[in-house]
Chimera marker file (.cmm) of the C-alpha trace (Angstrom):
<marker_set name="trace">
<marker id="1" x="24.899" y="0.922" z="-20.572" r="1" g="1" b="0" radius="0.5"/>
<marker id="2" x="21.510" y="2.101" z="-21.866" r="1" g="1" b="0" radius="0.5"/>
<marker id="3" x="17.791" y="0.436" z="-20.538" r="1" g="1" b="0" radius="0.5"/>
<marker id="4" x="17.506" y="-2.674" z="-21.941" r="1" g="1" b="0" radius="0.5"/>
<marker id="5" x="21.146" y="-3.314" z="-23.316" r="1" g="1" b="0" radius="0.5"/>
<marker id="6" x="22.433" y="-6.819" z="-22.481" r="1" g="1" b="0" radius="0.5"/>
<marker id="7" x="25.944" y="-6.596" z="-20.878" r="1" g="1" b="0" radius="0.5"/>
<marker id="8" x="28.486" y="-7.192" z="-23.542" r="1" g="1" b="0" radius="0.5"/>
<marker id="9" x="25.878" y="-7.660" z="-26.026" r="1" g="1" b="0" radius="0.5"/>
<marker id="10" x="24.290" y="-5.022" z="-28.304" r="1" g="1" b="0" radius="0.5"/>
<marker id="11" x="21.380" y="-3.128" z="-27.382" r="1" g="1" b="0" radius="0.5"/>
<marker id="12" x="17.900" y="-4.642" z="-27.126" r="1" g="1" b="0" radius="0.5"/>
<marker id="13" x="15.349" y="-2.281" z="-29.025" r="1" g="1" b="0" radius="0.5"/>
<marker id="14" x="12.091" y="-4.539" z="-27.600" r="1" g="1" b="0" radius="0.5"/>
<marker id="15" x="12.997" y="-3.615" z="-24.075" r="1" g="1" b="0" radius="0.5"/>
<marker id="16" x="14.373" y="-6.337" z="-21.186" r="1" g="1" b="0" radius="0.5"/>
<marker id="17" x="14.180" y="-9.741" z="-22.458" r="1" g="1" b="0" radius="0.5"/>
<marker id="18" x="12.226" y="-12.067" z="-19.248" r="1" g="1" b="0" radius="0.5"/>
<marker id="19" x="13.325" y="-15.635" z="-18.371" r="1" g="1" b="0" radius="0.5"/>
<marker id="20" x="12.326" y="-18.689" z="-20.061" r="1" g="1" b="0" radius="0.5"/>
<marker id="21" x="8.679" y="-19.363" z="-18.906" r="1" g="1" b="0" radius="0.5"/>
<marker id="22" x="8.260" y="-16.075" z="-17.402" r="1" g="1" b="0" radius="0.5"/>
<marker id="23" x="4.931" y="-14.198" z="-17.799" r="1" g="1" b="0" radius="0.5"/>
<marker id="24" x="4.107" y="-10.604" z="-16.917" r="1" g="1" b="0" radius="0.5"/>
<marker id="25" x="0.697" y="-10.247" z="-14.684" r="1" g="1" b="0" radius="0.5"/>
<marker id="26" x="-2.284" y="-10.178" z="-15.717" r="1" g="1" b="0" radius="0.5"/>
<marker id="27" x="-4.705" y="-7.465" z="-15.302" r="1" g="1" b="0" radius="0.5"/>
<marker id="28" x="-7.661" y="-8.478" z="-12.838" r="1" g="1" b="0" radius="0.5"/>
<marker id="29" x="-10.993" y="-8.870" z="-12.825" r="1" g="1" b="0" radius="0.5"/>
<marker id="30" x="-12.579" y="-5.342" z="-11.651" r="1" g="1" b="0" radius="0.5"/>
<marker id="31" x="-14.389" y="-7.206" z="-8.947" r="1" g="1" b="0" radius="0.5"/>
<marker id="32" x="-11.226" y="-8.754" z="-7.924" r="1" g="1" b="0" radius="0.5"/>
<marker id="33" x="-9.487" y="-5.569" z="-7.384" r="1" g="1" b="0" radius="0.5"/>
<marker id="34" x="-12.376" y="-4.534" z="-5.236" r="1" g="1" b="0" radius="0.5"/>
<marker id="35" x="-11.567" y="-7.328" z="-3.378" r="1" g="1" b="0" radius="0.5"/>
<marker id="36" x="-8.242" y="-7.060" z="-2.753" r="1" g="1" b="0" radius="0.5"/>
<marker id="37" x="-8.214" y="-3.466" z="-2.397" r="1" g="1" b="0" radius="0.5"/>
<marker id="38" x="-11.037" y="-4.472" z="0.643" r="1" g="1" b="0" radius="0.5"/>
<marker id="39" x="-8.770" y="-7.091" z="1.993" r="1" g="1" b="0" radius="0.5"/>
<marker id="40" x="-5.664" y="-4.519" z="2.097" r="1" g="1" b="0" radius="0.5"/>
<marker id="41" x="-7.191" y="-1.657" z="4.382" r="1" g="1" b="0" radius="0.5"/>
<marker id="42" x="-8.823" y="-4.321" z="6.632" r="1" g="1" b="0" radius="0.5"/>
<marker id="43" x="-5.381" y="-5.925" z="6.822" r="1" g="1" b="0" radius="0.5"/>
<marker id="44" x="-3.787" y="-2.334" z="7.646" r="1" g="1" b="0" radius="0.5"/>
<marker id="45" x="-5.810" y="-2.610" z="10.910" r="1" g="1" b="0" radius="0.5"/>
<marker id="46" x="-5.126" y="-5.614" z="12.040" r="1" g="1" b="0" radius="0.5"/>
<marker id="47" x="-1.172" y="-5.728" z="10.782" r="1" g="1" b="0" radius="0.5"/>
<marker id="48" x="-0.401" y="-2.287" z="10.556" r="1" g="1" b="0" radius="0.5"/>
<marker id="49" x="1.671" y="-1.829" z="7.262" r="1" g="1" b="0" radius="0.5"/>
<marker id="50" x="2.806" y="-5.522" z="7.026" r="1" g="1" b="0" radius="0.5"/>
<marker id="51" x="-0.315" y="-5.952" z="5.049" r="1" g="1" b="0" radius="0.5"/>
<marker id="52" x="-0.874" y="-2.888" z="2.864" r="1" g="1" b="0" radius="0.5"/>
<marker id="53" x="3.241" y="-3.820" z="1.964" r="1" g="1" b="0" radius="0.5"/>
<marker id="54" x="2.401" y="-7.211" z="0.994" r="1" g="1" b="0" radius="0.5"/>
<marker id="55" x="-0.206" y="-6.495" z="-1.301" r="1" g="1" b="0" radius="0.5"/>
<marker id="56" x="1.536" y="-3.360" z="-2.783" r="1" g="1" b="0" radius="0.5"/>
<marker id="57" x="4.850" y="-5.524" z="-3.726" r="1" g="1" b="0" radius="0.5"/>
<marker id="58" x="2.704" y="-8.613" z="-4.960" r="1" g="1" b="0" radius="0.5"/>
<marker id="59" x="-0.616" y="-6.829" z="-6.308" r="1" g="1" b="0" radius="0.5"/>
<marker id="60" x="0.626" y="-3.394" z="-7.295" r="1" g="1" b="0" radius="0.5"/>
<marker id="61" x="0.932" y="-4.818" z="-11.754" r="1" g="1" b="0" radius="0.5"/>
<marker id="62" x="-2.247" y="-6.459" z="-11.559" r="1" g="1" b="0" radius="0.5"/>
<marker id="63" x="-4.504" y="-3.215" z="-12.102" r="1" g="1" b="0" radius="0.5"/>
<marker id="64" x="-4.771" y="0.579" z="-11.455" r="1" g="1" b="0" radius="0.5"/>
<marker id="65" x="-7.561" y="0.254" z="-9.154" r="1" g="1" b="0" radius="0.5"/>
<marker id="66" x="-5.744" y="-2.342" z="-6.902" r="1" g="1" b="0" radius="0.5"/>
<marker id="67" x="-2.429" y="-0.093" z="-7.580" r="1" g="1" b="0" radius="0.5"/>
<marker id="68" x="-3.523" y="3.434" z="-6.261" r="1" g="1" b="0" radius="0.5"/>
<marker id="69" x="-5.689" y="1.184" z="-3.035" r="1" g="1" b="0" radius="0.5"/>
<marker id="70" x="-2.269" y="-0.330" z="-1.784" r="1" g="1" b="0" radius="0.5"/>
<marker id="71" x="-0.043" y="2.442" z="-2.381" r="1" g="1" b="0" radius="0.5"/>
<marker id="72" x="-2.617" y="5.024" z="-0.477" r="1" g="1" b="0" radius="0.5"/>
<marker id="73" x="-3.254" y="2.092" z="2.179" r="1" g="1" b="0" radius="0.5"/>
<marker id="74" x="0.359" y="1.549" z="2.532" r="1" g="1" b="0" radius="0.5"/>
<marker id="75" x="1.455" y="5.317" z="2.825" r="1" g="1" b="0" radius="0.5"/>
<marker id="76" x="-1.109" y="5.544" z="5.673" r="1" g="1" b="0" radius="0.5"/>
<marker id="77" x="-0.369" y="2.502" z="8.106" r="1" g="1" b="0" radius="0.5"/>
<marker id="78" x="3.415" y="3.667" z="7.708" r="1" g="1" b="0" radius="0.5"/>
<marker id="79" x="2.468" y="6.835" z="9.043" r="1" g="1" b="0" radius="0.5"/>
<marker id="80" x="0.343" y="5.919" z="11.664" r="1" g="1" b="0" radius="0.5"/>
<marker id="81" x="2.938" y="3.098" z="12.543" r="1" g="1" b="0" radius="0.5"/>
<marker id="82" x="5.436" y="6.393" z="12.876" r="1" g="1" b="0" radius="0.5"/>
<marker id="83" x="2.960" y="7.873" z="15.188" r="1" g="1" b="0" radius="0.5"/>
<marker id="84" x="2.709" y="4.857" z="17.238" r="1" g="1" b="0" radius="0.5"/>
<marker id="85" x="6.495" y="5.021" z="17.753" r="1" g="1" b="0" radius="0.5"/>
<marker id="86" x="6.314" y="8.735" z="18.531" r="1" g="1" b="0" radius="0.5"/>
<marker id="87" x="3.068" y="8.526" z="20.935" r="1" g="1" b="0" radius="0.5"/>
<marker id="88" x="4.601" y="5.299" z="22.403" r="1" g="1" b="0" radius="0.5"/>
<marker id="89" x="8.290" y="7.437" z="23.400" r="1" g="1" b="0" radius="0.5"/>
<marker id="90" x="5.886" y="10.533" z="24.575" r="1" g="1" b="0" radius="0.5"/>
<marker id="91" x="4.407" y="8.491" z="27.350" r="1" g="1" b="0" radius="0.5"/>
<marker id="92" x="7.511" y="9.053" z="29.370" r="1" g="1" b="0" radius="0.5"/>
<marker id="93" x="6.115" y="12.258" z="29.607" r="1" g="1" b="0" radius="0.5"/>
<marker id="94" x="2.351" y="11.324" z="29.973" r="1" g="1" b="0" radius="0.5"/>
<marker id="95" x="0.789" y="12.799" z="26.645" r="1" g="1" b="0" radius="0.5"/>
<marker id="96" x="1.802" y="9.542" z="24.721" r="1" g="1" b="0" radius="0.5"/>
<marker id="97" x="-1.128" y="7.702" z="27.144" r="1" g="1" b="0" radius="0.5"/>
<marker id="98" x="-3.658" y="10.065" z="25.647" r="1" g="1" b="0" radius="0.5"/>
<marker id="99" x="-2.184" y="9.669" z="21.917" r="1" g="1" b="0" radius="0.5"/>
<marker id="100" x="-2.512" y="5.977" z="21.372" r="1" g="1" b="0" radius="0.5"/>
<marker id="101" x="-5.551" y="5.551" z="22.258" r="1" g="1" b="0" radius="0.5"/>
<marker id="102" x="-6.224" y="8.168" z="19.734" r="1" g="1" b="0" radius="0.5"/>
<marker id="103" x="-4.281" y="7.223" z="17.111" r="1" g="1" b="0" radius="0.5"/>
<marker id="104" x="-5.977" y="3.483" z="17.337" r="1" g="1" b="0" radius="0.5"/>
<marker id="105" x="-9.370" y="5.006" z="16.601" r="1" g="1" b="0" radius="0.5"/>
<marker id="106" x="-8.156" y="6.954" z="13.843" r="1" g="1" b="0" radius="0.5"/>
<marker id="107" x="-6.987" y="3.843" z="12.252" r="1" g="1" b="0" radius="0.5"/>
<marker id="108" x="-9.996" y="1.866" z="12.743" r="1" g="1" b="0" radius="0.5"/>
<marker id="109" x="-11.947" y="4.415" z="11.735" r="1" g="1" b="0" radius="0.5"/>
<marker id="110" x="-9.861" y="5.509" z="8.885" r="1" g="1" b="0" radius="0.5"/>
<marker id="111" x="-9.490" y="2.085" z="7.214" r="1" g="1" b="0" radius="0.5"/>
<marker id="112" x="-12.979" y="1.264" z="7.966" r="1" g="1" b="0" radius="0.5"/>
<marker id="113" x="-13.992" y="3.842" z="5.480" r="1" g="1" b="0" radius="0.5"/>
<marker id="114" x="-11.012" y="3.013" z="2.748" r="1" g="1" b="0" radius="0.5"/>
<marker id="115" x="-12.310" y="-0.529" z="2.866" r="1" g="1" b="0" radius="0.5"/>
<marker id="116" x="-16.063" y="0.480" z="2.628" r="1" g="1" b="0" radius="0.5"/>
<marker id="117" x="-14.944" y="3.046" z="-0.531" r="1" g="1" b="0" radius="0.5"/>
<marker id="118" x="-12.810" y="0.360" z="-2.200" r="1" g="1" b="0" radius="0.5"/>
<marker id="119" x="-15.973" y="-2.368" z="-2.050" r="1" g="1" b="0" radius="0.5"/>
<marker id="120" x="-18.004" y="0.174" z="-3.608" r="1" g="1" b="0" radius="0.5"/>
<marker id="121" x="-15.611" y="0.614" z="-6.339" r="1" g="1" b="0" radius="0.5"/>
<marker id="122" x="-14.527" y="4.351" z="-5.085" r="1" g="1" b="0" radius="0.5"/>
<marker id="123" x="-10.963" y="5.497" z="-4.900" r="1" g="1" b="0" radius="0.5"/>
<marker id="124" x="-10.235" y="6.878" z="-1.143" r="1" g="1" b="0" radius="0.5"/>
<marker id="125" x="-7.823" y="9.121" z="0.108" r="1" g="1" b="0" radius="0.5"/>
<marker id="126" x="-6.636" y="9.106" z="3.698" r="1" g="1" b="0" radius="0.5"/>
<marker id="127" x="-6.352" y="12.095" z="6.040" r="1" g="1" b="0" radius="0.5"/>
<marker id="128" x="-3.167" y="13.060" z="7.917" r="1" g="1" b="0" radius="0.5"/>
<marker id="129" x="-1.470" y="10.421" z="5.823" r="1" g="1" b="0" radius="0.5"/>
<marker id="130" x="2.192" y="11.287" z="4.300" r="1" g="1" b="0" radius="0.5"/>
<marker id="131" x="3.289" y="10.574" z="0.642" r="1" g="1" b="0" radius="0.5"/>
<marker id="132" x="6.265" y="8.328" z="1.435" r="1" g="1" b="0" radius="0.5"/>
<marker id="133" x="5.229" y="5.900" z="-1.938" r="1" g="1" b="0" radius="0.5"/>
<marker id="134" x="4.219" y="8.158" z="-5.183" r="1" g="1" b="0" radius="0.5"/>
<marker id="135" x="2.839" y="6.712" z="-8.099" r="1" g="1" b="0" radius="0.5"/>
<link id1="1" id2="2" r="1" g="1" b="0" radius="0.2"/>
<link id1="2" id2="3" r="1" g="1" b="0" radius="0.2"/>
<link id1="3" id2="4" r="1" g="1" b="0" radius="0.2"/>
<link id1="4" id2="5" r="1" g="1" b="0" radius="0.2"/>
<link id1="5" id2="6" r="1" g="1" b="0" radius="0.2"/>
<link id1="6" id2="7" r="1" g="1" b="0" radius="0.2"/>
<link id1="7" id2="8" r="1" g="1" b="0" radius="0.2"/>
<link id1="8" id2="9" r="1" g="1" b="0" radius="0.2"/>
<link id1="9" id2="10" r="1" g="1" b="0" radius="0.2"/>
<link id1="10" id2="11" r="1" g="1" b="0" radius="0.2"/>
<link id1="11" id2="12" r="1" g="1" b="0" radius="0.2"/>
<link id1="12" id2="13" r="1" g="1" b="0" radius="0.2"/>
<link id1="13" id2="14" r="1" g="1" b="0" radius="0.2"/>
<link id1="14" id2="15" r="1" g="1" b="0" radius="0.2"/>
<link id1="15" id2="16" r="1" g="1" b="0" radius="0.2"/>
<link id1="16" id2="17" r="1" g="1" b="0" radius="0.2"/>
<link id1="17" id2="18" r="1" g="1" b="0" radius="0.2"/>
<link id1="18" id2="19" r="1" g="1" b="0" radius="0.2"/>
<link id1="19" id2="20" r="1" g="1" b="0" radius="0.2"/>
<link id1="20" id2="21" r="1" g="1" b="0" radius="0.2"/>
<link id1="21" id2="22" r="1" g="1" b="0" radius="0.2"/>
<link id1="22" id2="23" r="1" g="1" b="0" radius="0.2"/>
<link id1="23" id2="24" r="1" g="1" b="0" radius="0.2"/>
<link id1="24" id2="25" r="1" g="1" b="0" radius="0.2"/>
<link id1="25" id2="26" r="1" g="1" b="0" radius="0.2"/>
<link id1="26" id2="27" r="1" g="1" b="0" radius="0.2"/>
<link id1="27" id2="28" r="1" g="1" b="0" radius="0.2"/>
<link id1="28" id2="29" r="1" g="1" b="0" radius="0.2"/>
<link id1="29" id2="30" r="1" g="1" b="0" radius="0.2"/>
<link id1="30" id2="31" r="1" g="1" b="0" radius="0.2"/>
<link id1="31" id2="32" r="1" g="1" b="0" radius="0.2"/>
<link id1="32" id2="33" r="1" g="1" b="0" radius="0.2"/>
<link id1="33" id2="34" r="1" g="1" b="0" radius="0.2"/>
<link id1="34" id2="35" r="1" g="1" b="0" radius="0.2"/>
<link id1="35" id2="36" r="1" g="1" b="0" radius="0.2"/>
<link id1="36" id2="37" r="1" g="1" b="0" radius="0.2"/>
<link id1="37" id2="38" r="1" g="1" b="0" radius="0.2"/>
<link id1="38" id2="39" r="1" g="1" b="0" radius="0.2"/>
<link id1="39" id2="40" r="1" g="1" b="0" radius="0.2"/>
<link id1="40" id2="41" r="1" g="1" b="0" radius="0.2"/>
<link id1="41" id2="42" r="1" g="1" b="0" radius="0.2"/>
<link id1="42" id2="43" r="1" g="1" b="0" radius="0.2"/>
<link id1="43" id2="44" r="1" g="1" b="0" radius="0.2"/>
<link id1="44" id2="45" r="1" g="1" b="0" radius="0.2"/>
<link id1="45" id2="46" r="1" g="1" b="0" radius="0.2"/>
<link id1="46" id2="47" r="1" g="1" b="0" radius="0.2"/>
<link id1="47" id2="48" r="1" g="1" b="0" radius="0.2"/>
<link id1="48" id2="49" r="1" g="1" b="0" radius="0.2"/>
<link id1="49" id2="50" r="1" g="1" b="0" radius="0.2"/>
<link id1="50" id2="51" r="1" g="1" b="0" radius="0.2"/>
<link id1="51" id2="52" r="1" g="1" b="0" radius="0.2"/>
<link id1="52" id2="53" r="1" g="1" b="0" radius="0.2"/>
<link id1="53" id2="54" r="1" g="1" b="0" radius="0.2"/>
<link id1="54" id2="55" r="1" g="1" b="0" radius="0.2"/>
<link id1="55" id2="56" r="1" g="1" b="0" radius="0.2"/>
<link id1="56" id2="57" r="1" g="1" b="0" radius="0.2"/>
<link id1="57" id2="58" r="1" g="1" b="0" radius="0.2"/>
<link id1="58" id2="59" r="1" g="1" b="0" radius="0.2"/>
<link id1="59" id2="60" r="1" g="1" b="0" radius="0.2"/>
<link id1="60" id2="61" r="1" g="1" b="0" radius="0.2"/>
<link id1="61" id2="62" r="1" g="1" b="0" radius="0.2"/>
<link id1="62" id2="63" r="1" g="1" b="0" radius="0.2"/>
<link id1="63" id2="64" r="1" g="1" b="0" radius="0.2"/>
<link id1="64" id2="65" r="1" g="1" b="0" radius="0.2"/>
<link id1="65" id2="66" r="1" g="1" b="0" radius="0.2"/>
<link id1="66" id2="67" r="1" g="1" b="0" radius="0.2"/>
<link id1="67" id2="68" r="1" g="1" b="0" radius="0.2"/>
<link id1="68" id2="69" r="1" g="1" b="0" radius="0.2"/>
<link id1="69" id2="70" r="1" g="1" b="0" radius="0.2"/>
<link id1="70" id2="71" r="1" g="1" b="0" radius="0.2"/>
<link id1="71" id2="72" r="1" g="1" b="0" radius="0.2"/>
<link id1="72" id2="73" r="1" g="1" b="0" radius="0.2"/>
<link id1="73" id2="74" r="1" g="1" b="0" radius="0.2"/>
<link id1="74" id2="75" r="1" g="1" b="0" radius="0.2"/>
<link id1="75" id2="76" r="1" g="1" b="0" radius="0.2"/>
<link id1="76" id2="77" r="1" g="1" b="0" radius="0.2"/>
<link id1="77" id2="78" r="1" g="1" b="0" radius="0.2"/>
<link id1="78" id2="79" r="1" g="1" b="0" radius="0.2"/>
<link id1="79" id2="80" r="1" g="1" b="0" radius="0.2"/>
<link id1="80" id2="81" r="1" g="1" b="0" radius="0.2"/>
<link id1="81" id2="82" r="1" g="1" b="0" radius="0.2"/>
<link id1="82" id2="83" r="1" g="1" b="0" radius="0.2"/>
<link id1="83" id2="84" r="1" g="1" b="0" radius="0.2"/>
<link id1="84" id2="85" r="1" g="1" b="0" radius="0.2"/>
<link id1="85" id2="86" r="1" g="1" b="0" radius="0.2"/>
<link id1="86" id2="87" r="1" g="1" b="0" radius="0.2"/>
<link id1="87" id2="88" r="1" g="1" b="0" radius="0.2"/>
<link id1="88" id2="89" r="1" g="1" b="0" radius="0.2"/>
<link id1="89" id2="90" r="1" g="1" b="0" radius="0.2"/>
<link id1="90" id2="91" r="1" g="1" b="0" radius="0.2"/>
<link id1="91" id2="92" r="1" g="1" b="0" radius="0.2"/>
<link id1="92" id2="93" r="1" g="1" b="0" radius="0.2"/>
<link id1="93" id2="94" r="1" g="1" b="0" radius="0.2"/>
<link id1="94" id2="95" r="1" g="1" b="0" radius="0.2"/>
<link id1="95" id2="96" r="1" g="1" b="0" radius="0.2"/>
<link id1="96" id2="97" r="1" g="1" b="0" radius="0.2"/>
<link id1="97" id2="98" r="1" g="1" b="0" radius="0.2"/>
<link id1="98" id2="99" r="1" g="1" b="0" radius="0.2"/>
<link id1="99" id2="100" r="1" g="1" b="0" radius="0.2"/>
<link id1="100" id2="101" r="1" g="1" b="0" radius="0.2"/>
<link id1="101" id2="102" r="1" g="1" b="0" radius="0.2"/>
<link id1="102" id2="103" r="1" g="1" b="0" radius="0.2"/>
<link id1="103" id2="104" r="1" g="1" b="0" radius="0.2"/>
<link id1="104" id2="105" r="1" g="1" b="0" radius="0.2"/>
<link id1="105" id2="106" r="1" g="1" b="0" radius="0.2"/>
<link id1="106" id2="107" r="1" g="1" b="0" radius="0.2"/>
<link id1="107" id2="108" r="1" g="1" b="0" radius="0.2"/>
<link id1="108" id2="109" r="1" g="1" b="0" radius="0.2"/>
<link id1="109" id2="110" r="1" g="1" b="0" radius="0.2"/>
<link id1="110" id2="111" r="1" g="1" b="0" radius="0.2"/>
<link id1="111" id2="112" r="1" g="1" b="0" radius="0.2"/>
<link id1="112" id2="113" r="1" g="1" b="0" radius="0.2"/>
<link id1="113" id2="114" r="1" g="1" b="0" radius="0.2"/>
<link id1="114" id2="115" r="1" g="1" b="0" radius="0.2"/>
<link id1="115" id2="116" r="1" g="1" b="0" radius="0.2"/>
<link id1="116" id2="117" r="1" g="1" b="0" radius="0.2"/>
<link id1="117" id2="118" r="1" g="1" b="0" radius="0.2"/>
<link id1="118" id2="119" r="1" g="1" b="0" radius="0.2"/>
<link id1="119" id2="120" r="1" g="1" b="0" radius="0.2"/>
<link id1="120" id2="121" r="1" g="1" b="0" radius="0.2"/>
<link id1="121" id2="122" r="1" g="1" b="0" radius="0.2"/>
<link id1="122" id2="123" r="1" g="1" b="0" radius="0.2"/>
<link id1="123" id2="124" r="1" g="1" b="0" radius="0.2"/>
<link id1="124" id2="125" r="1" g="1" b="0" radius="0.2"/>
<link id1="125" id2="126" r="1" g="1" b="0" radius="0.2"/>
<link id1="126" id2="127" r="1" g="1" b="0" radius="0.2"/>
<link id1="127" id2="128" r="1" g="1" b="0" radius="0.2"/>
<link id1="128" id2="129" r="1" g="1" b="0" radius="0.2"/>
<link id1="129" id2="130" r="1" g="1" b="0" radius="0.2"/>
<link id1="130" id2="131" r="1" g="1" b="0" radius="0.2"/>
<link id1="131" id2="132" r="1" g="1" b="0" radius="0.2"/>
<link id1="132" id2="133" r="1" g="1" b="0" radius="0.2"/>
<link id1="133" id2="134" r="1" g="1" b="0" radius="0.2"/>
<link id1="134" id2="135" r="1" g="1" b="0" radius="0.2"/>
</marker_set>
């Protein structure tokens, strides 16, 4: 079965048909996007990834700006939420005490700035985060 083929049914050349009174998203506002994109790395502080995930699954069709904010914010708190894990095991053997306070700074400091660039319109790209979510 082929992309878009109904099952049993021949093959849709328009694509996947959508339920009855079911709209795609709309595209936002660029000032909304700046928003949002705002709202998502202050989020990431405060709620680690719970946040940038949230917006990412429910924001991520509404524009490119908002798209490439959530997926960068989101790759970022998952990685630092990894390094809390790690830093958190390692102070069994005393270097995790030094990490975490560290690694807290980093992410205030971090999504500060991602929150200041996305206000102003800019894209950002965190430091030391992982590409676990490509575009």
């Amino acid at each position: 079965m082929t992309y878009g083929q109904q099952p049993g049914g021949p093959q849709n050349p328009n694509g996947p048909q959508y339920p009855g009174g079911y709209t795609p998203p709309q595209q936002m506002r660029p000032e909304d996007q700046r928003l949002w994109a705002t709202l998502t790395h202050i989020g990431g502080i405060f709620f680690n990834f719970v946040a940038p995930l949230v917006a990412y699954l429910v924001l991520r069709d509404r524009g490119n700006f908002i798209r490439e904010h959530t997926r960068v914010a989101l790759n970022f708190h998952i990685t630092m939420g990894i390094a809390y894990v790690v830093s958190g095991l390692l102070t069994v053997v005393l270097i995790g005490a030094v990490l975490l306070p560290l690694i807290v700074v980093l992410t205030l400091v971090f999504g500060i700035m991602a929150a200041i660039a996305a206000n102003q319109g800019q894209f950002y790209r965190y430091p030391l985060s992982i590409e676990f979510i490509k575009q």
